[in-house]
C-alpha positions as CSV (number, residue, x, y, z in Angstrom):
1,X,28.1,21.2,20.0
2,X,26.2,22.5,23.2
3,X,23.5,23.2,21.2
4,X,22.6,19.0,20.9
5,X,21.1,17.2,23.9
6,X,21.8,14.0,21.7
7,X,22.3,11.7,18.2
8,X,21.6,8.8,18.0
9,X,22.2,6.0,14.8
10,X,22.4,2.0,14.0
11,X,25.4,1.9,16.3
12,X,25.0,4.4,18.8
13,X,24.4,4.5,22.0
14,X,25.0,1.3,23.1
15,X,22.8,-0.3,25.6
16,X,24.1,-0.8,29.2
17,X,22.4,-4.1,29.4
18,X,23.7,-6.4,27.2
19,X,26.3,-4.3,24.7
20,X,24.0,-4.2,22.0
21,X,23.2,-1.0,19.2
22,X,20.0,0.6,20.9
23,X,18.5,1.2,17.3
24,X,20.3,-1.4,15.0
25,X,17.5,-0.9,13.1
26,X,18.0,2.6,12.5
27,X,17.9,4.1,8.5
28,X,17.6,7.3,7.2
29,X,15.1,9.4,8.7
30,X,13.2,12.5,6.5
31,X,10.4,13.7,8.1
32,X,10.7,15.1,11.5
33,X,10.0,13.0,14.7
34,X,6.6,14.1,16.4
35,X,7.0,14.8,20.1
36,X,4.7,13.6,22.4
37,X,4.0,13.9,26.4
38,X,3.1,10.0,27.7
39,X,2.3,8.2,30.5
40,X,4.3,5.8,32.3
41,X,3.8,3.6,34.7
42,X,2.0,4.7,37.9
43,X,1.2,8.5,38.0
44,X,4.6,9.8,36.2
45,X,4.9,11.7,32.5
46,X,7.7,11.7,30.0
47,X,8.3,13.1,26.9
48,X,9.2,10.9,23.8
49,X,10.3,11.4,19.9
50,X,8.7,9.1,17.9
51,X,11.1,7.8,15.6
52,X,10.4,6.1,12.8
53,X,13.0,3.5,11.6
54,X,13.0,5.0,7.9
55,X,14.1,3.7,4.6
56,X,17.9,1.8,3.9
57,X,18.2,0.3,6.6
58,X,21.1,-3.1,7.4
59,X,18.1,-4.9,8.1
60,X,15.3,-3.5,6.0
61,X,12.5,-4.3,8.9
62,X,9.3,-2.1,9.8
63,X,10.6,-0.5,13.0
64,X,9.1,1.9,15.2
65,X,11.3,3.7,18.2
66,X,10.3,6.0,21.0
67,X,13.1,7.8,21.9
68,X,13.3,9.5,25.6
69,X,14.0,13.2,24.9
70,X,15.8,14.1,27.9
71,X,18.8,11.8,27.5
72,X,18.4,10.2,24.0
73,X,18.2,6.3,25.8
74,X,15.1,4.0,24.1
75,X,12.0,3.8,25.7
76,X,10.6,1.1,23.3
77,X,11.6,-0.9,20.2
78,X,8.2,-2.1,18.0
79,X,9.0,-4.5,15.3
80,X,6.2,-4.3,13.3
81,X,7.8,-6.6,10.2
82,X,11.2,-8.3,9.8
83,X,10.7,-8.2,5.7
84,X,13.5,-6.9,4.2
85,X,12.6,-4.1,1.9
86,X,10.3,-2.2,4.5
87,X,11.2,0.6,7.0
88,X,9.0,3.3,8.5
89,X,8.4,7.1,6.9
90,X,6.1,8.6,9.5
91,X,4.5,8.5,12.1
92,X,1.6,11.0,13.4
93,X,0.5,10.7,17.5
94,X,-2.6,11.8,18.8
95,X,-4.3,12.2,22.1
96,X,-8.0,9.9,22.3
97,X,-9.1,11.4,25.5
98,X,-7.4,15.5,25.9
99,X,-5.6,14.5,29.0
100,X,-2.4,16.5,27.1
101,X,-0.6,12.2,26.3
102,X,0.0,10.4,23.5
103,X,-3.1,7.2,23.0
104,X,-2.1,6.1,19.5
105,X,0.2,6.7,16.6
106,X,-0.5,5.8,13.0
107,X,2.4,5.1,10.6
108,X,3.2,4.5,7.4
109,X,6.2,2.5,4.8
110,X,7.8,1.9,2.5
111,X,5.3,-1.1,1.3
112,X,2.1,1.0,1.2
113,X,0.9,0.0,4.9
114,X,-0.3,2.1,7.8
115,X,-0.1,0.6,11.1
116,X,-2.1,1.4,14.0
117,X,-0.3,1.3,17.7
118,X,-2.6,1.9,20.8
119,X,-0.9,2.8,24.2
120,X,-1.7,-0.4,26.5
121,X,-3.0,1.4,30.2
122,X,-1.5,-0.8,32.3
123,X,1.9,-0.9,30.9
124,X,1.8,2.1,29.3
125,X,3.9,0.5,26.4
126,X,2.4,0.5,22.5
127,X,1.2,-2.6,20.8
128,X,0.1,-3.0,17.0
129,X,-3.7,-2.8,17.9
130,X,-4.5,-5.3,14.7
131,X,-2.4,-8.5,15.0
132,X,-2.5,-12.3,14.1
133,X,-1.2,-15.4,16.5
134,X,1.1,-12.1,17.9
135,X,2.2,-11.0,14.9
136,X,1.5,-7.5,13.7
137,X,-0.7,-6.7,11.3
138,X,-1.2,-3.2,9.2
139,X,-4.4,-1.4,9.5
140,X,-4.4,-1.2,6.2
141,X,-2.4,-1.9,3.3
142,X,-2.6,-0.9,-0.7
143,X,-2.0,-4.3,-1.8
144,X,-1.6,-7.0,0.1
145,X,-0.7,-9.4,-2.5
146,X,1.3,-7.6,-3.9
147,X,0.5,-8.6,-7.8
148,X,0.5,-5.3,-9.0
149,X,2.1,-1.8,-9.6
150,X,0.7,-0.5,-6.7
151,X,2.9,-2.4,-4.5
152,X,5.3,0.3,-4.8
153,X,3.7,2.8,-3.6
154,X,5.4,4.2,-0.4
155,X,3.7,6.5,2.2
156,X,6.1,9.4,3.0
157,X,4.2,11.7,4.8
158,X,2.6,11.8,7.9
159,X,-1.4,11.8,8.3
160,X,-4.3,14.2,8.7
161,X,-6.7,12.4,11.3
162,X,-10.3,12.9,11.7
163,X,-13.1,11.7,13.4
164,X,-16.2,9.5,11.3
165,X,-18.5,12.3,10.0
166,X,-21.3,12.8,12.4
167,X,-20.1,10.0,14.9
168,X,-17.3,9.9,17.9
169,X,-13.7,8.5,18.2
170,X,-15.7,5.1,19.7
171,X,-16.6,4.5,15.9
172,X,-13.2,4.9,14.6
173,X,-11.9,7.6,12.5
174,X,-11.0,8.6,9.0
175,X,-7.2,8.8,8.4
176,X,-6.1,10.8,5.0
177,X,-2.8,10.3,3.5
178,X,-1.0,9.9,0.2
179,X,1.8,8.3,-1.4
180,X,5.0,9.8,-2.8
181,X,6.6,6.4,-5.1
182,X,8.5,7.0,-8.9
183,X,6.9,6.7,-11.5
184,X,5.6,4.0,-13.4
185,X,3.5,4.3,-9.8
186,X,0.3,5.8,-9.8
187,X,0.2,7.9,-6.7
188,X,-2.7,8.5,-4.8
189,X,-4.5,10.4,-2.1
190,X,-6.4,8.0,0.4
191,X,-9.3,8.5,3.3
192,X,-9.6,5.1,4.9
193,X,-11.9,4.6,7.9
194,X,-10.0,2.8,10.9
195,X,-13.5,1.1,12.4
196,X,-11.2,-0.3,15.6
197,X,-12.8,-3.9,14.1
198,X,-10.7,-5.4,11.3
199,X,-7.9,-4.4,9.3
200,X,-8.5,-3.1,6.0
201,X,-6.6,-5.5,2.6
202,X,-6.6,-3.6,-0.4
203,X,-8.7,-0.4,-1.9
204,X,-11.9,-2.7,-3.0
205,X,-13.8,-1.0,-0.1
206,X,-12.9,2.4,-1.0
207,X,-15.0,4.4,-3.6
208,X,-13.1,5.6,-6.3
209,X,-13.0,9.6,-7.1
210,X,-11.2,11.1,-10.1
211,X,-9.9,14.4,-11.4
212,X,-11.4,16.0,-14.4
213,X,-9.1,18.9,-15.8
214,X,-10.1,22.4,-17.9
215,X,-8.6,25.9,-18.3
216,X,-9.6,28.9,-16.9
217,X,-7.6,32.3,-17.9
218,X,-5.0,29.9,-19.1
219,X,-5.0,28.3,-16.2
220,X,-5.0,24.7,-15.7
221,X,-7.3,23.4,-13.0
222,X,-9.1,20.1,-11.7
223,X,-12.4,19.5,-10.4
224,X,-13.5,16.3,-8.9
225,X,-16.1,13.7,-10.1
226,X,-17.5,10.5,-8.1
227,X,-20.4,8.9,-6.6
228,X,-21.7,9.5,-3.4
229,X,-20.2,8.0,0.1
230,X,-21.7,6.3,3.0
231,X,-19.9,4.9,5.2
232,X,-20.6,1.2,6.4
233,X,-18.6,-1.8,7.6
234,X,-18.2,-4.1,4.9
235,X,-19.5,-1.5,2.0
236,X,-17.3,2.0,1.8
237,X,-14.6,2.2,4.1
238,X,-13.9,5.6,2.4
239,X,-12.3,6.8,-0.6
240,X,-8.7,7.9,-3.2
241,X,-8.0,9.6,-5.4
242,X,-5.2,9.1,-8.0
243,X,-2.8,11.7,-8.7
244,X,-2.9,11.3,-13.1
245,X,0.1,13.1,-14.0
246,X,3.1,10.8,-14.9
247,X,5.1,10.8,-12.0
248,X,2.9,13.1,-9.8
249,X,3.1,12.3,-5.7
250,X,2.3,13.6,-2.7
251,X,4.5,16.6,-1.0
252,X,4.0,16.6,3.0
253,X,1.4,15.7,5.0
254,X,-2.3,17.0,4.0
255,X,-3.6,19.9,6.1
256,X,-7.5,19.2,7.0
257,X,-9.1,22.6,8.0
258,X,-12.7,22.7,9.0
259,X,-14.1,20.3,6.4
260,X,-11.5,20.6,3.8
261,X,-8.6,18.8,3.0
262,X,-5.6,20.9,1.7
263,X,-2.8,19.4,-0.2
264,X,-0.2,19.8,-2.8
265,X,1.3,18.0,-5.0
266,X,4.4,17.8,-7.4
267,X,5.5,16.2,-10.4
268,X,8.6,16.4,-12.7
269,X,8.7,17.7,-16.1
270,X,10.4,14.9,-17.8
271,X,9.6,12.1,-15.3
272,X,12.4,9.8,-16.8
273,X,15.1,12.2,-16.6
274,X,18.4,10.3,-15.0
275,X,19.3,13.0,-12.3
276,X,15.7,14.1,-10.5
277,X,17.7,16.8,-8.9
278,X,18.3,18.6,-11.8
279,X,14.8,18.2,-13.4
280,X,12.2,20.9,-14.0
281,X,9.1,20.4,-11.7
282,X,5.8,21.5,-11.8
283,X,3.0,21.5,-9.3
284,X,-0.6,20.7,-8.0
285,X,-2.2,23.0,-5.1
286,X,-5.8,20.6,-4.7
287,X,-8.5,21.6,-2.2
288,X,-11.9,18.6,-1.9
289,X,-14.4,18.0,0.7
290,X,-12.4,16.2,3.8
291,X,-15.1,13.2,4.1
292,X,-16.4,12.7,0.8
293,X,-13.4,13.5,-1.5
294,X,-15.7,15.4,-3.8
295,X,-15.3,18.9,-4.8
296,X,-15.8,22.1,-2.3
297,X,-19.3,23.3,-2.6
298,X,-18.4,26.6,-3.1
299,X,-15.1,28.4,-4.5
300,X,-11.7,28.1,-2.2
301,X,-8.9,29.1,-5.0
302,X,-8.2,32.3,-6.6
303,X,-8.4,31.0,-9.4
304,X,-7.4,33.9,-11.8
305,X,-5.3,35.6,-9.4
306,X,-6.9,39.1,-8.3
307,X,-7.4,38.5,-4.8
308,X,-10.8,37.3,-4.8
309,X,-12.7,34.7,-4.6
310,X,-15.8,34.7,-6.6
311,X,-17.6,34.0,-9.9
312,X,-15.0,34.2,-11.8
313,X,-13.0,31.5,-10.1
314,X,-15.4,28.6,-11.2
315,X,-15.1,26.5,-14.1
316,X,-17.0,26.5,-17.1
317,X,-19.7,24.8,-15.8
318,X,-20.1,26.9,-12.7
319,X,-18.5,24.0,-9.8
320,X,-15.9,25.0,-7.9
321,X,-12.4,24.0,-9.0
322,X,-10.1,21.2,-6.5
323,X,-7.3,21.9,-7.8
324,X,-4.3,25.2,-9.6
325,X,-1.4,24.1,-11.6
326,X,1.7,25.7,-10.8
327,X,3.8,25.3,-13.9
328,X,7.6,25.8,-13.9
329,X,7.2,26.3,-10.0
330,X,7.4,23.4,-7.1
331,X,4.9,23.9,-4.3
332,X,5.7,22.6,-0.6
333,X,3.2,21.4,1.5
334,X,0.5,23.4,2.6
335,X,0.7,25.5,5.8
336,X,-2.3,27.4,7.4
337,X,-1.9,31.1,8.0
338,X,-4.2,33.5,9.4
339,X,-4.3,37.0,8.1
340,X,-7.2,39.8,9.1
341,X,-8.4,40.9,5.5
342,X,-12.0,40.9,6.7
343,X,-14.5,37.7,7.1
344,X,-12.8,35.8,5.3
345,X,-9.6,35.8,7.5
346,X,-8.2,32.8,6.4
347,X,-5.4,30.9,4.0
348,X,-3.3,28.3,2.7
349,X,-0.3,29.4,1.7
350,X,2.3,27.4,-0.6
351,X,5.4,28.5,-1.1
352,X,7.0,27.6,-4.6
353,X,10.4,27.6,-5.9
354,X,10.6,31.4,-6.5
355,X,9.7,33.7,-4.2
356,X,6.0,33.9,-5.6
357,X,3.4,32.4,-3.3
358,X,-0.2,30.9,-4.3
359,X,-2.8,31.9,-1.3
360,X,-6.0,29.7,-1.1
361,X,-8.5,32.2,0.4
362,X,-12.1,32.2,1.7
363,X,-11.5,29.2,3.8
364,X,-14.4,30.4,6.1
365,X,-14.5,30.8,9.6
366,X,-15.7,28.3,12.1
367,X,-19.4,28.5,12.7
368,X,-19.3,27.0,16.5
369,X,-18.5,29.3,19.1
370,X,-14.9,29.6,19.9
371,X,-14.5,30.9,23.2
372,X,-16.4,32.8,25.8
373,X,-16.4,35.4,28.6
374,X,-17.7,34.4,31.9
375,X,-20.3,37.9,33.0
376,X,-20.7,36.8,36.7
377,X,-19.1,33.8,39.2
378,X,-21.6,30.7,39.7
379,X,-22.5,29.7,43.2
């Protein structure tokens, strides 16, 4: 038990203040809690886990909770929604300005919606950045009126965050990230440009892309189809994907490397089967251009399995393939290795089930400079 600084739950610790549960909102947590450096008050720096509420909880409110690391005590409670039936999955922090602390955190529920919380500089407390006579508001939400099935799609993962192509964090930037919800559901994969203006109701802004599946050395594979995107206030605030297997969703959080975004996805083999746990699964490893959510323009999965990437890794009609099939095998979300093989010293590797491993190669290198040597000192 020396090994654990601290636990907390619903009931526990109790706050010196006035007797209450310090998280009485507190469900069950599954995905880990990011931990961030942030700025307090005056010049001094602490470190925080950002917790978010999660799903099942006695009250079944939107909660957000950063957590003091050194002694487990709570540094802030954000209520973003009292509706029963919500409850925060994750949360992803990022620093706006590289001074090394925490500016905003996106997260996402149980209800579809990502919420948006900026660091305030005087306080140095967070504050839904979208709200309404003081209320919160979500950045953006799947469907806000919640007529249809896509109401239940929940967001389980955290995000991959990304500046506006060709533009700076002062014109807002592009958050990617998918839904995990049962089927009937159809899952999805979404890019939605945060334009630090308005919140964002429903997917009419974003421009629909779709997969288109073939075979290659009996090998099932997707490309992607769609029109073209330019992004504009009011016109395309950017763009999904749905996931078209029954029961297919989202595993982890999508991995964006250079201008790809890399993610994997699973679906079960009899998607009606009583006990999940003891279903067969199969997977989805799926590869598209980061900002347009079309297809790479040149081939990023070994395809056919020899080691390399070339002709024979495009489909039929010679565009480079989005997506492998695993069948009988369950991918996990996509980590980025590096190995030295040469120039093109780069993967994704996704573990399955078995021991067997899929790598996604020719992920080339940067073309900026990386680092330097200084020759001489400067007077």
């Amino acid at each position: 038990e020396d090994l654990f600084l601290w636990e907390i739950n619903a009931q526990f610790p109790i706050q010196a203040n006035d007797g209450s549960p310090a998280y009485p909102h507190l469900g069950e947590l599954h995905n880990p809690a990011p931990i961030v450096r942030a700025s307090n008050q005056g010049s001094d720096e602490t470190w925080l886990a950002v917790v978010p509420n999660g799903i099942n909880s006695a009250s079944g409110a939107t909660v957000l909770y950063l957590v003091n690391l050194s002694d487990g005590t709570r540094h802030q409670e954000i209520v973003l929604s009292t509706e029963s039936g919500g409850g925060l999955n994750a949360a992803t922090a990022i620093d706006l300005d590289g001074d090394l602390t925490v500016d905003r955190i996106y997260a996402g529920d149980l209800r579809g919606r990502v919420w948006r919380l900026d660091r305030d500089p005087e306080s140095a407390l967070f504050y839904s950045h979208y709200a309404s006579n003081g209320e919160p508001l979500p950045f953006f939400q799947i469907d806000p009126d919640g007529t249809d099935s896509a109401s239940t799609r929940s967001i389980f993962s955290g995000f991959a965050i990304s500046e506006l192509p060709g533009r700076s964090t002062e014109n807002g930037l592009v958050i990617h990230f998918g839904t995990a919800s049962n089927a009937p559901a159809i899952n999805s994969l979404f890019a939605v440009w945060d334009n630090n203006e308005a919140p964002l109701n429903g997917t009419g802004l974003l421009i629909d892309r779709w997969f288109e599946e073939s075979e290659i050395s009996d090998t099932r594979i997707r490309t992607v189809a769609g029109p073209p995107i330019h992004y504009q206030s009011g016109a395309n605030h950017g763009w999904k994907i749905d996931l078209p297997d029954p029961g297919e969703f989202l595993l982890g959080t999508p991995v964006r490397y250079l201008d790809r975004l890399v993610f994997s996805s699973r679906t079960f083999i009899d998607p009606d089967a009583q006990d999940p746990c003891l279903n067969q699964s199969a997977g989805w490893i799926l590869a598209v251009d980061a900002d347009s959510g079309l297809g790479p323009t040149a081939a990023v999965l070994d395809i056919d399995d020899d080691g390399l990437i070339d002709s024979s890794d495009l489909a039929t009609d010679l565009s480079a393939p989005s997506g492998i099939k695993l069948e009988g095998k369950s991918p996990s979300a996509p980590v980025i290795h590096r190995i030295n093989t040469g120039p093109e010293s780069r993967l994704v590797r996704v573990e399955a089930d078995t021991d067997a491993a899929i790598d996604v190669r020719a992920l080339p290198l940067s073309p900026h400079r990386l680092a330097w040597r200084r020759l001489e000192d400067l007077d």
